[in-house]
Rosetta silent file (secondary structure, phi, psi, omega in degrees, C-alpha in Angstrom):
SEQUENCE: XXXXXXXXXXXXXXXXXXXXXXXXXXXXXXXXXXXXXXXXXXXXXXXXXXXXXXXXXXXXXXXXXXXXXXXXXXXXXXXXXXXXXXXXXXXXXXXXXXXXXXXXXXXXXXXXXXXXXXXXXXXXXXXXXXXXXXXXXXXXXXXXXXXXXXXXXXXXXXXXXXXXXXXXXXXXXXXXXXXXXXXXXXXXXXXXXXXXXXXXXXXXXXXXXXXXXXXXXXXXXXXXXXXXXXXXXXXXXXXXXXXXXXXXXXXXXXXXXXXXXXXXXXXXXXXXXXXXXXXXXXXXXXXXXXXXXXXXXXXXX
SCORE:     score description
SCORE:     0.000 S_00000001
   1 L     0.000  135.932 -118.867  -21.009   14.581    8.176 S_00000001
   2 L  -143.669   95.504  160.325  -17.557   13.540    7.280 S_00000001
   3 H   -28.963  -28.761 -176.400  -16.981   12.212    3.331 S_00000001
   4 H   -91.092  -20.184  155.369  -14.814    9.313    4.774 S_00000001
   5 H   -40.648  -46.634 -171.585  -18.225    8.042    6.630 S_00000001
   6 H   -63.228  -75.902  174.523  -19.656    7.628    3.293 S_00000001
   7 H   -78.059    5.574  135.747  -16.698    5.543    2.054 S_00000001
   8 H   -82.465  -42.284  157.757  -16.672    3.585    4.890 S_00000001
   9 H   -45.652  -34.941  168.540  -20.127    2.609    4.642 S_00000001
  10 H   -81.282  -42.060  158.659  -19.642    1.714    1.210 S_00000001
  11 H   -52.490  -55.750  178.883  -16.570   -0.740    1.882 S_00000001
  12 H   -55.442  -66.838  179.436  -18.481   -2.321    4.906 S_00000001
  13 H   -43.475  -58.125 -178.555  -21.562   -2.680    2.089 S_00000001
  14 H   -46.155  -84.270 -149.361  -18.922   -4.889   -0.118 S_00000001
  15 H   -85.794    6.141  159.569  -17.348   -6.352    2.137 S_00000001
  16 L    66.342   17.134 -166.212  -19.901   -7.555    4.676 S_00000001
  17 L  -163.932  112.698 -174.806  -17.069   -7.071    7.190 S_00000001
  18 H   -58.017  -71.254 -149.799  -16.119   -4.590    9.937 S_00000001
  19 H   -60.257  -23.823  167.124  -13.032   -6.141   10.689 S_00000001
  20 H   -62.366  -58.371  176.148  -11.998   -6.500    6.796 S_00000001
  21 H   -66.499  -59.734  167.789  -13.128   -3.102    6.018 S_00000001
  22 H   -45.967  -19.696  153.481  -11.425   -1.591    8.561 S_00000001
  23 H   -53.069  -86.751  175.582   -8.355   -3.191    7.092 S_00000001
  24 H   -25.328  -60.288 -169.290   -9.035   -1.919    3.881 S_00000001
  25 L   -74.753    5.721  175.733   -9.673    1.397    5.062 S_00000001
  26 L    56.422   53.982  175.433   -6.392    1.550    7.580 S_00000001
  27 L  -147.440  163.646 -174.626   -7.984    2.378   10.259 S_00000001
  28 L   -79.673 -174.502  177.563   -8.458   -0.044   13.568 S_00000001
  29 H   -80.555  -29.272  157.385  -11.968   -1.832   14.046 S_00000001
  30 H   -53.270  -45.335  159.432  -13.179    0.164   16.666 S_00000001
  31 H   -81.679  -12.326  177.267  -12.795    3.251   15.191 S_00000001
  32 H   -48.947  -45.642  167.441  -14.117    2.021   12.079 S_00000001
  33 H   -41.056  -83.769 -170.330  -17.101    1.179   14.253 S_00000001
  34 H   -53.357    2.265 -174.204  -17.679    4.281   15.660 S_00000001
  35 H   -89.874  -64.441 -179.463  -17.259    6.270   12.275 S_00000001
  36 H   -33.535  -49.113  156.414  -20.030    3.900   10.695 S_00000001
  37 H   -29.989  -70.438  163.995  -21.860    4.925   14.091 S_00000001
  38 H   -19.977  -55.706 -161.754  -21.264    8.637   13.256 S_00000001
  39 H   -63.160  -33.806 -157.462  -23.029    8.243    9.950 S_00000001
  40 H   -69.397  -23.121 -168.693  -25.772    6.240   11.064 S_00000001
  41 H   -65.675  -54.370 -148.954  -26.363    9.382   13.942 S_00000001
  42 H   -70.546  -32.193  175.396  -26.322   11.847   11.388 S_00000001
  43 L   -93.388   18.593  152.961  -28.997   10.484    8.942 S_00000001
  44 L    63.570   48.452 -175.881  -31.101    9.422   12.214 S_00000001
  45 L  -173.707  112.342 -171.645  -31.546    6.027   10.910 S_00000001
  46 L   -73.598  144.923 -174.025  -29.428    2.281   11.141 S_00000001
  47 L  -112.222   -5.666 -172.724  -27.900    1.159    8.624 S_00000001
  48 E  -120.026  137.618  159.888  -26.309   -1.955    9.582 S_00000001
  49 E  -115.662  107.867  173.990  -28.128   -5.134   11.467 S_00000001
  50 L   -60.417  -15.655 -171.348  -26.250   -5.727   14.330 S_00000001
  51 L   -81.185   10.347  177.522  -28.445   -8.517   15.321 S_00000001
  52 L  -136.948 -178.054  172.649  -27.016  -11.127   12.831 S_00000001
  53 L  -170.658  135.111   33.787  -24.029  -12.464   11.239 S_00000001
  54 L   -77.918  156.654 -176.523  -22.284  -12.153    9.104 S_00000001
  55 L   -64.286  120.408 -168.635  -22.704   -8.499    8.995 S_00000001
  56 E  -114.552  133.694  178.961  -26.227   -7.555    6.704 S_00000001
  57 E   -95.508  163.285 -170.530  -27.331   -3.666    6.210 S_00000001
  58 L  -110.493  147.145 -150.963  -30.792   -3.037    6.983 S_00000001
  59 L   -44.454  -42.870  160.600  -33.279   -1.856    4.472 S_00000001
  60 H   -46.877  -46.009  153.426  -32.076    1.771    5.040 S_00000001
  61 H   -12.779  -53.064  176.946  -28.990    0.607    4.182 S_00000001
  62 H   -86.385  -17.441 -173.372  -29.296   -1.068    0.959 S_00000001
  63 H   -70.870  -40.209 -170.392  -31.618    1.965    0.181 S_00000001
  64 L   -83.931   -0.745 -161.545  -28.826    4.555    1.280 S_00000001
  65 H   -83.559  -32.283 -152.151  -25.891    2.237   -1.107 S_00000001
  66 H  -101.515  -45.403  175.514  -26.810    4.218   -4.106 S_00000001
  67 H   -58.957  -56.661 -156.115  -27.286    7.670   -3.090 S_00000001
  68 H   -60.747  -59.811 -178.082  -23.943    7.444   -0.988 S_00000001
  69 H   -57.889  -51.889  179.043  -21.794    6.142   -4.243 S_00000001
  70 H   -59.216  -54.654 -139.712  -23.555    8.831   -6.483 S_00000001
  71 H   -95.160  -14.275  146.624  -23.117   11.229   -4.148 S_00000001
  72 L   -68.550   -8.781  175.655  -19.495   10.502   -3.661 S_00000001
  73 L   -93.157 -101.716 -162.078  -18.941   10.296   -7.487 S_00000001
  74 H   -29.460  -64.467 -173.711  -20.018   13.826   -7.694 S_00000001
  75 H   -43.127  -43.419 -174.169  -18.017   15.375   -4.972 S_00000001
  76 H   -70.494  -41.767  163.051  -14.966   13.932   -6.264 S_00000001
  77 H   -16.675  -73.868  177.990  -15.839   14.846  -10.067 S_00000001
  78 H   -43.733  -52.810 -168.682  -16.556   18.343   -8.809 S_00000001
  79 H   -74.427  -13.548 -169.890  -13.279   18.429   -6.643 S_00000001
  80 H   -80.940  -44.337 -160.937  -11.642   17.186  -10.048 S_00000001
  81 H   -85.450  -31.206 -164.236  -13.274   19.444  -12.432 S_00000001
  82 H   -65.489  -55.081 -169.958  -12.409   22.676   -9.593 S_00000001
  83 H   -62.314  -43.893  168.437   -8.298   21.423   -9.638 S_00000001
  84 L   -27.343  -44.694  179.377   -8.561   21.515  -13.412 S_00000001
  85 L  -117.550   46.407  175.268   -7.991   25.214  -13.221 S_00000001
  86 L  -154.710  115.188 -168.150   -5.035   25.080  -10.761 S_00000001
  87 L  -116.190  133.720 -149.667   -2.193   23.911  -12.419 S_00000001
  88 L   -88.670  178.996  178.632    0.998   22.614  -10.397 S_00000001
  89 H   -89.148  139.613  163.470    4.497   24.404  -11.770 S_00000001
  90 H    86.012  -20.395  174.583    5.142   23.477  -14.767 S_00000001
  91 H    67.885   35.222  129.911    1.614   21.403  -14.998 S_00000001
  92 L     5.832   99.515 -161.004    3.660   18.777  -12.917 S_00000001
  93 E  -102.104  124.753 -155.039    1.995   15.692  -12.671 S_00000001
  94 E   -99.394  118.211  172.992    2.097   14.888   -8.531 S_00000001
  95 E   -90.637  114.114  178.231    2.530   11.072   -7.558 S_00000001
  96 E   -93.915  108.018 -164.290    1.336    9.893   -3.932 S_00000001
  97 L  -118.790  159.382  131.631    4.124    7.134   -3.110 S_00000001
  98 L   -86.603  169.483  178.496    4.832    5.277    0.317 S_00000001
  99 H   -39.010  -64.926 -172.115    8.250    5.578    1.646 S_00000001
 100 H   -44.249  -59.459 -156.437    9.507    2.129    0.356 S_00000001
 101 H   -65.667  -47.372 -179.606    8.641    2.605   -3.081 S_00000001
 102 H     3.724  -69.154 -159.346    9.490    6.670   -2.845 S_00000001
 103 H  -105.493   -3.609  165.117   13.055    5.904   -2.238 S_00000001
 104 H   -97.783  -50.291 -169.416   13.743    2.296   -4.181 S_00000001
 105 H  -110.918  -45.196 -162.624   11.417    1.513   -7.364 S_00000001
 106 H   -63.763  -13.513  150.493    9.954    5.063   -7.756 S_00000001
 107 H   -78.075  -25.795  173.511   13.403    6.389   -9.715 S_00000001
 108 H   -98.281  -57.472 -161.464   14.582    3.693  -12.043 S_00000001
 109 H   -19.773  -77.254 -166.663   10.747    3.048  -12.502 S_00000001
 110 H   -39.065  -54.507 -154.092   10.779    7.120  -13.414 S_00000001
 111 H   -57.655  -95.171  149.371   14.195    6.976  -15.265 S_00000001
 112 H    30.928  -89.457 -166.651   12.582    4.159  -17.829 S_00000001
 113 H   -61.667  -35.299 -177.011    9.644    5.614  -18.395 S_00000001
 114 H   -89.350   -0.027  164.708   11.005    9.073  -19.489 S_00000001
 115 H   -92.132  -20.985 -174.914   13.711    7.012  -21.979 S_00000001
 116 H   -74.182  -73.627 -170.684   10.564    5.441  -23.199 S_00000001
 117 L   -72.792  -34.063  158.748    7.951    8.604  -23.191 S_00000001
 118 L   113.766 -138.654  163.723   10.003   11.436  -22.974 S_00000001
 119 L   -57.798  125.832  158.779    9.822   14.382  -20.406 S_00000001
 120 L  -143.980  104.915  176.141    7.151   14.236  -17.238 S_00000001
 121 L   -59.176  128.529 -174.982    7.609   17.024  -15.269 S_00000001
 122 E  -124.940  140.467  146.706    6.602   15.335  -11.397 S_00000001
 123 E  -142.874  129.772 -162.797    5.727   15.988   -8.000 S_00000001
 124 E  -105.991  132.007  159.309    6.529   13.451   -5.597 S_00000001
 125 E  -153.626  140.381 -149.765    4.998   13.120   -1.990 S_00000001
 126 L  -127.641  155.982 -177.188    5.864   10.365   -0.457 S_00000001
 127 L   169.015  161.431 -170.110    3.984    9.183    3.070 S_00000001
 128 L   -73.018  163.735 -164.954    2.757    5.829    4.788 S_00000001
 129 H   -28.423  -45.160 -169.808    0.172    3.476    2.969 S_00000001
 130 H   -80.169  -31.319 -176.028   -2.858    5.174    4.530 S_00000001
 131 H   -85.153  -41.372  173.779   -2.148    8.532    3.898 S_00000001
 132 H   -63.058  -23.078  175.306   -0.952    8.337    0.116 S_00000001
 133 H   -61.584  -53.619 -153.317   -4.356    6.061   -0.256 S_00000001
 134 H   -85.401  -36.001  162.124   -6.364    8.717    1.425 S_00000001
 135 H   -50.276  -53.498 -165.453   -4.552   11.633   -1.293 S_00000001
 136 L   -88.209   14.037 -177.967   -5.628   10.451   -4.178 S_00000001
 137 L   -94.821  -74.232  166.304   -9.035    9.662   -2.532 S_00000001
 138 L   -83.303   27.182 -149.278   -9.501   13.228   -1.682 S_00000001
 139 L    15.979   64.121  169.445   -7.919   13.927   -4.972 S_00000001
 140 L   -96.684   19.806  173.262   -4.915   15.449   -3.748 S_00000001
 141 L  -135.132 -172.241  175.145   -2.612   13.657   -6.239 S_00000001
 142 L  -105.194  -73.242  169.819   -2.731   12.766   -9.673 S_00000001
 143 E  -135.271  167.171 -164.243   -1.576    9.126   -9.131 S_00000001
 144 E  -132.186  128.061 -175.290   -1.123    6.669   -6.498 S_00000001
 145 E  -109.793  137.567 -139.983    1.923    4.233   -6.546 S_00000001
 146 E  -178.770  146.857  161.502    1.507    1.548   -4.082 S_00000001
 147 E   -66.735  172.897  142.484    1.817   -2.428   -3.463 S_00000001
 148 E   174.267  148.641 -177.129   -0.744   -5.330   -3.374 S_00000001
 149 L  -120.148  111.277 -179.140   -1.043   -8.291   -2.179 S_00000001
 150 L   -37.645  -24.987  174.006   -4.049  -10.784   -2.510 S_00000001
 151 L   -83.444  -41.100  168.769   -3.891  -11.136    1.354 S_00000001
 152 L  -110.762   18.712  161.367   -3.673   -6.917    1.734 S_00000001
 153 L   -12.107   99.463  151.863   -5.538   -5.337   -1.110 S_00000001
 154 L   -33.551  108.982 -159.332   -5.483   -1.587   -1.355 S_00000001
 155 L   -87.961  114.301  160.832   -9.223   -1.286   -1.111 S_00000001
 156 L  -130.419  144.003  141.376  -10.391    1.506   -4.419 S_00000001
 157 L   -61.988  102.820  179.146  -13.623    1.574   -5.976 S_00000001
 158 L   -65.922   -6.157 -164.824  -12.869    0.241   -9.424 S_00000001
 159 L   -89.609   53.452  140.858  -16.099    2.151  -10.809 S_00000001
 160 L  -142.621  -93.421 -118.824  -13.931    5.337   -9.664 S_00000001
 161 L  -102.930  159.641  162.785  -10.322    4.389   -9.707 S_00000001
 162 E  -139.444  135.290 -171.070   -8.281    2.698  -12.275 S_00000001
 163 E  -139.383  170.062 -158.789   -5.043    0.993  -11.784 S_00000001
 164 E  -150.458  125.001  169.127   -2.385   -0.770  -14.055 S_00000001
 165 E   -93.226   98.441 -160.251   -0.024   -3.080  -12.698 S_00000001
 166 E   -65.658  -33.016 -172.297    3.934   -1.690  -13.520 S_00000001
 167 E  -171.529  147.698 -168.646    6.069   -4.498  -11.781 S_00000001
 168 E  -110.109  145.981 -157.184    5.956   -7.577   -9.578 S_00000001
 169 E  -122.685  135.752  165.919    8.396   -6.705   -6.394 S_00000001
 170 E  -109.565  161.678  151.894    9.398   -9.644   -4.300 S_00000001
 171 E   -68.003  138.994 -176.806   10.455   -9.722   -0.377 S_00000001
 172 E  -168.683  174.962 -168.716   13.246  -11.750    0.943 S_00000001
 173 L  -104.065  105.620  167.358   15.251  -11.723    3.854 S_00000001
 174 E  -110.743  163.131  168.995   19.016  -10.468    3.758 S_00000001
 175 E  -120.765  159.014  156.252   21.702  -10.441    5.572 S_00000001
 176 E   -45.419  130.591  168.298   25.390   -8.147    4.930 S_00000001
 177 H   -48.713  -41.871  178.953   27.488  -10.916    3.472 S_00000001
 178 H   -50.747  -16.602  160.746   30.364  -10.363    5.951 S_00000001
 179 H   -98.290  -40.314 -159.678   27.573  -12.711    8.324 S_00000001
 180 H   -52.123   -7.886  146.757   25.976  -14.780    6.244 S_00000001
 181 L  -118.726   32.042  177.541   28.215  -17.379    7.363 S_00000001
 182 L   -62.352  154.903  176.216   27.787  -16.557   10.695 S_00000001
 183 L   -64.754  131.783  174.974   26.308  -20.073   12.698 S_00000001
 184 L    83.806  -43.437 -158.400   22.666  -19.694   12.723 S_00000001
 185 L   -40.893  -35.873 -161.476   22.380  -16.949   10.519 S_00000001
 186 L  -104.942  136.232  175.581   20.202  -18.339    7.450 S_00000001
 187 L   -44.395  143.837  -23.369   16.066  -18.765    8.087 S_00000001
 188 L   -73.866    9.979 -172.002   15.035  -20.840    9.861 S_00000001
 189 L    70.751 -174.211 -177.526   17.737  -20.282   12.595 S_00000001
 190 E  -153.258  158.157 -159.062   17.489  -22.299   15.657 S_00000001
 191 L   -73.811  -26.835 -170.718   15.756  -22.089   19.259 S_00000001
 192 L  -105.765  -16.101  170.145   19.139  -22.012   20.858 S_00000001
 193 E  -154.489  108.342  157.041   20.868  -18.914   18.975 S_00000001
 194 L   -74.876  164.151 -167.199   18.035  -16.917   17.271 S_00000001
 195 E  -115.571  134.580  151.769   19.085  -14.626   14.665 S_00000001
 196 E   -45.965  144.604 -146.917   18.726  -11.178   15.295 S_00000001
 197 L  -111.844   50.566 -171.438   15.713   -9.764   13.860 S_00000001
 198 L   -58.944  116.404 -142.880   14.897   -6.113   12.292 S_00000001
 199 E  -139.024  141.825 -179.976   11.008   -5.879   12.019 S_00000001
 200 E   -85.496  179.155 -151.852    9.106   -3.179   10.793 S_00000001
 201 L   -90.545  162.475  149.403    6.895   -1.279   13.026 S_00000001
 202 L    -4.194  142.660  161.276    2.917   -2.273   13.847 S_00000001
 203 L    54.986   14.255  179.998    0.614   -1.416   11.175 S_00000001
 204 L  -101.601  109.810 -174.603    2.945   -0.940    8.371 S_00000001
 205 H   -18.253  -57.588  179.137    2.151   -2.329    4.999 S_00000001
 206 H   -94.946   -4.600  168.341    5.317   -4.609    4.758 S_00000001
 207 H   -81.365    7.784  168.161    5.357   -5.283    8.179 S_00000001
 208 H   -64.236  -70.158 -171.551    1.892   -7.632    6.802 S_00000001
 209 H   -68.155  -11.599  172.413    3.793   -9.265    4.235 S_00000001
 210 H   -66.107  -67.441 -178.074    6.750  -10.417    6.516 S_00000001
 211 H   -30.159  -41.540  160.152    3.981  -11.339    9.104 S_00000001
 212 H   -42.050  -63.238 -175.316    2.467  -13.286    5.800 S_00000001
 213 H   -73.189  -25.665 -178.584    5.726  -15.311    5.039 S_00000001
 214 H   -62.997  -52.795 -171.257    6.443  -16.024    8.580 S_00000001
 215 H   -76.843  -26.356 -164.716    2.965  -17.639    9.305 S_00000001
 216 H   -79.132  -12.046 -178.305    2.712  -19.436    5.797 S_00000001
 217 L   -49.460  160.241 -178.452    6.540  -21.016    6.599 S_00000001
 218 L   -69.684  -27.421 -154.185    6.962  -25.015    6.791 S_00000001
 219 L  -105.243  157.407  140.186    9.383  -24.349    9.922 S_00000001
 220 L   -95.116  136.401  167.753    8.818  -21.598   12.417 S_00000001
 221 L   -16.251  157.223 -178.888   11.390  -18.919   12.361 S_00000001
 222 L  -135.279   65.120 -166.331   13.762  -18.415   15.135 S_00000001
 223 E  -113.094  118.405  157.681   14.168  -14.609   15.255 S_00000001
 224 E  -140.371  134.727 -161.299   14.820  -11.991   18.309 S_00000001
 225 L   -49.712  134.251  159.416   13.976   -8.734   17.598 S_00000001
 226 L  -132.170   -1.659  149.011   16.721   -6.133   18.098 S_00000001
 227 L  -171.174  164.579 -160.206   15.287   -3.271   16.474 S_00000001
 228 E  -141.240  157.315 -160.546   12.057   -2.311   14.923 S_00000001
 229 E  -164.626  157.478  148.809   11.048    0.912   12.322 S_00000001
 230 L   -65.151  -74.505  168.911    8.570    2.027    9.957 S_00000001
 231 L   -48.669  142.472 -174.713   10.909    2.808    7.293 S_00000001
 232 H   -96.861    9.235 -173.932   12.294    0.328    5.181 S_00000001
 233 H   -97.171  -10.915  177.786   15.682    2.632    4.553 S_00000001
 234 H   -75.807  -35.695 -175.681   16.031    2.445    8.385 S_00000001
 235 H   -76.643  -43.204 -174.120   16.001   -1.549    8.676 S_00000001
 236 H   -62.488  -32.153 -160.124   18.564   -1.418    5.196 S_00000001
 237 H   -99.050  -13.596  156.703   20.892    0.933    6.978 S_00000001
 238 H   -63.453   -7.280 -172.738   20.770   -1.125   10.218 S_00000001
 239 H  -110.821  -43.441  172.039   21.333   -4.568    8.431 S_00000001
 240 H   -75.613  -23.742  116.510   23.933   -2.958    6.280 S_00000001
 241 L    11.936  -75.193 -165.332   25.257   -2.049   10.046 S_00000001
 242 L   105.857   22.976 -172.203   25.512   -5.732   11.150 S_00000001
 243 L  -108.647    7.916 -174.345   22.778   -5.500   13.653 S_00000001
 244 L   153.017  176.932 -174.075   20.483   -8.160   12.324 S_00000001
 245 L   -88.751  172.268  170.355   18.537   -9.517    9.410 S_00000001
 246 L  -156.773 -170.907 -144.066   15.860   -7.822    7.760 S_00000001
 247 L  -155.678   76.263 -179.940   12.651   -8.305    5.410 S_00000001
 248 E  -118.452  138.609  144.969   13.415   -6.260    2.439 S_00000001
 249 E   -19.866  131.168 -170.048   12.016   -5.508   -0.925 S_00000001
 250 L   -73.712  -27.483 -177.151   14.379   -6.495   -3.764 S_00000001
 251 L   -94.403   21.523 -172.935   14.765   -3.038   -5.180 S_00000001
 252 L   -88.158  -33.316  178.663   15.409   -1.535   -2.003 S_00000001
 253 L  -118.283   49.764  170.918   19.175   -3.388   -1.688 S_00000001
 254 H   -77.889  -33.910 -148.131   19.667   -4.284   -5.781 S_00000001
 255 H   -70.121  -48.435 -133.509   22.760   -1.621   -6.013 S_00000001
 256 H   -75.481   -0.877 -149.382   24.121   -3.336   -2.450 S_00000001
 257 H  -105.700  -70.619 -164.659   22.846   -7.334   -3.785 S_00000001
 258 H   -64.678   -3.483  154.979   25.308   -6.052   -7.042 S_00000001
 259 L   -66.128  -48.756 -163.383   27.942   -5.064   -5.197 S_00000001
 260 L   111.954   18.965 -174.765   28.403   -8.257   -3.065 S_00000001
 261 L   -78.735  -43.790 -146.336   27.709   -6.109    0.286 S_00000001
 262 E  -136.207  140.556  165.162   24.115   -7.956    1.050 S_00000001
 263 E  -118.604  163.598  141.519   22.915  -11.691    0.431 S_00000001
 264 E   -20.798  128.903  151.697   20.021  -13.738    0.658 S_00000001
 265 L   -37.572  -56.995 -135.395   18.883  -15.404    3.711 S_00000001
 266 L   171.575  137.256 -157.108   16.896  -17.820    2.959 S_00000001
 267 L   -51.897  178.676  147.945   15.445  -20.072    0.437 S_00000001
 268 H   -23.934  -70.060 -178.077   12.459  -19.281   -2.045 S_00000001
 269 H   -22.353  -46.604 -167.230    9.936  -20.520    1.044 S_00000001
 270 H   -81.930   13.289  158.879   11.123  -17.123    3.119 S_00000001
 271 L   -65.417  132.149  172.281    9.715  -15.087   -0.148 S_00000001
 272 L  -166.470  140.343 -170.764    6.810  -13.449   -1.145 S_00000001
 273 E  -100.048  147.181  165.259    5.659  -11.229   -4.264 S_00000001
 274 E  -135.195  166.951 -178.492    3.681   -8.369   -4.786 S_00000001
 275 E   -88.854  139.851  147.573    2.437   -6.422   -7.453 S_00000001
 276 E   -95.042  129.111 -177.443    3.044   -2.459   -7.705 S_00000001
 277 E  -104.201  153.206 -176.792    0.249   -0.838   -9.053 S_00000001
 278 E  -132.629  125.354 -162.972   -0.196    2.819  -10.290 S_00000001
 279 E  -129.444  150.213  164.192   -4.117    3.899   -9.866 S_00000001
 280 E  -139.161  177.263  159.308   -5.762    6.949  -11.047 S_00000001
 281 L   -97.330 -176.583 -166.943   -9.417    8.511  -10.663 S_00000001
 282 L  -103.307  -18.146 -165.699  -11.106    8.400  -14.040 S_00000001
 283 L   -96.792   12.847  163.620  -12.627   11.633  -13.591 S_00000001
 284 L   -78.950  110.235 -176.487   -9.123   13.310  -13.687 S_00000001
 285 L   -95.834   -5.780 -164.781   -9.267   14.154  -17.226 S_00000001
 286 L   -43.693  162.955 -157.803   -5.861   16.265  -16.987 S_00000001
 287 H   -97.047  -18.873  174.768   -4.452   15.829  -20.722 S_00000001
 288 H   -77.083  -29.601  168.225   -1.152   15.029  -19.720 S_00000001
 289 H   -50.555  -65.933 -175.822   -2.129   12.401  -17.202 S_00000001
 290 H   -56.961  -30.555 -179.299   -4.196   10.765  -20.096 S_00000001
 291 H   -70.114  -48.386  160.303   -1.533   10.664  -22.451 S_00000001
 292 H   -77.592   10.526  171.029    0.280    8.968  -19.808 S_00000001
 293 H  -108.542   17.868  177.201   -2.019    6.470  -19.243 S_00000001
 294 H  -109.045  -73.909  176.600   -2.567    5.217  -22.476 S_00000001
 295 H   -18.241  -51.185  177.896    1.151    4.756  -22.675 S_00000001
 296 L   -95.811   12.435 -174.884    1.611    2.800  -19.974 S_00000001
 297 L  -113.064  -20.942  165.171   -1.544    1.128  -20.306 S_00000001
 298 L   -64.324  -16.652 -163.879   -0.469   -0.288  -24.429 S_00000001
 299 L   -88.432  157.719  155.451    2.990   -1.609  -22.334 S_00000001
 300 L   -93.274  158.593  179.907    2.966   -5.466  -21.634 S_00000001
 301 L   -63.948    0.000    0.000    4.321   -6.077  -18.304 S_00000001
């Protein structure tokens, strides 16, 4: 039996919904299926009734919701109280970032906060959405720095996690200035000269929210794709390049916005905000963590 079985079962119990929970949990719906499968082999008993819909657990089910969360409180507690007396150099408090923020928000963020608070000795590991989610999950961080979006929620258990919201980030489209009066260039384009496009790859956190502003537009877009990434420092240095437009975070191009290198696309419409959030688990008692989270939790926004 597998601990992420558990905490899939309990997201599918919220949210009444494979294909939602499997969102949440970053994983596709099929395996999400078969892990929920998994569980149900191992306790010899279904937990879900497939025979209706919307998706309803079946009295084992609602029976097993309590035991599963307690017993998932406890491991983590346990793995919490066990770390307590393996201290990082320096007693280093370790942040679980994605890429984007890693190399854009996560340093003036830091710089700030230590003219405010004073010294926090850190370790940074930086990694895609699912995997920095899945650290501090299996408590291999201290805290987890991260978007959200009302459309793409980071799925935590608040009666485990806690999170504080640090900074609202928005998205927008630029281009290098040295184009931006290129013919066609500014959203929505046109049908007859599309504007080259740089799109982030499948399954990528911000490739959601572009996918978001794109479907919620008045017009549709006129974009063809000329190269596609994970990273958002790959799409900045290809756009700073010339090779196309991109779908960037504002603090990922502010120095190159304050230069005059890179402009806006496209109006307010091609836009869309998110919150960055900083989550912890509550049963990380470290003393230094707690000091910093009463700090930042006393800040207004």
């Amino acid at each position: 039996m597998e601990l992420k079985w558990l905490e899939d079962f309990l997201s599918l119990a919220d949210s009444g919904s494979f294909s939602r929970s499997a969102e949440q949990r970053h994983v596709s719906q099929p395996a999400f299926s078969r892990r929920i499968r998994a569980l149900e082999a191992w306790l010899g008993v279904a937990l879900v009734d497939r025979s209706t819909f919307p998706t309803r657990l079946t009295e084992a089910g609602e029976a097993f919701k309590g035991p599963a969360a307690d017993l998932i409180h406890r491991l983590h507690a346990a793995r919490a109280l066990v770390r307590g007396h393996q201290t990082t150099a320096g007693d280093a408090l370790v942040f679980a970032v994605p890429h984007t923020l890693a190399f854009a928000f996560f340093p003036t963020w830091l710089g700030r906060l230590k003219a405010e608070f004073g010294e926090v000795p850190t370790r940074l590991i930086a990694g895609n959405v699912h995997d920095v989610v899945t650290m501090l999950v299996e408590g291999g961080c201290d805290l987890l720095l991260c978007y959200h979006h009302p459309t793409h929620p980071v799925w935590l258990d608040p009666a485990r996690f806690e999170g504080i919201q640090l900074a609202v980030e928005r998205v927008r489209p630029y281009l290098p200035r040295r184009l931006a009066r290129s013919a066609g260039w500014q959203l929505p384009g046109s049908a007859e000269a599309p504007i080259p496009f740089l799109r982030y790859g499948p399954n990528t956190y911000l490739r959601r929210m572009v996918d978001t502003i794109l479907d919620r537009a008045a017009h549709p877009a006129h974009l063809a794709l000329q190269y596609e990434s994970d990273m958002a420092e790959s799409l900045k240095a290809m756009l700073l390049a010339g090779h196309g437009l991109a779908f960037l975070p504002a603090s990922a191009v502010a120095r190159e916005v304050e230069r005059g290198e890179v402009v806006v696309a496209g109006g307010p419409e091609w836009s869309l905000e998110m919150e960055v959030r900083l989550y912890r688990d509550r049963a990380n008692t470290k003393p230094e963590l707690l000091r910093l989270w009463q700090h930042l939790a006393a800040k207004p926004l």
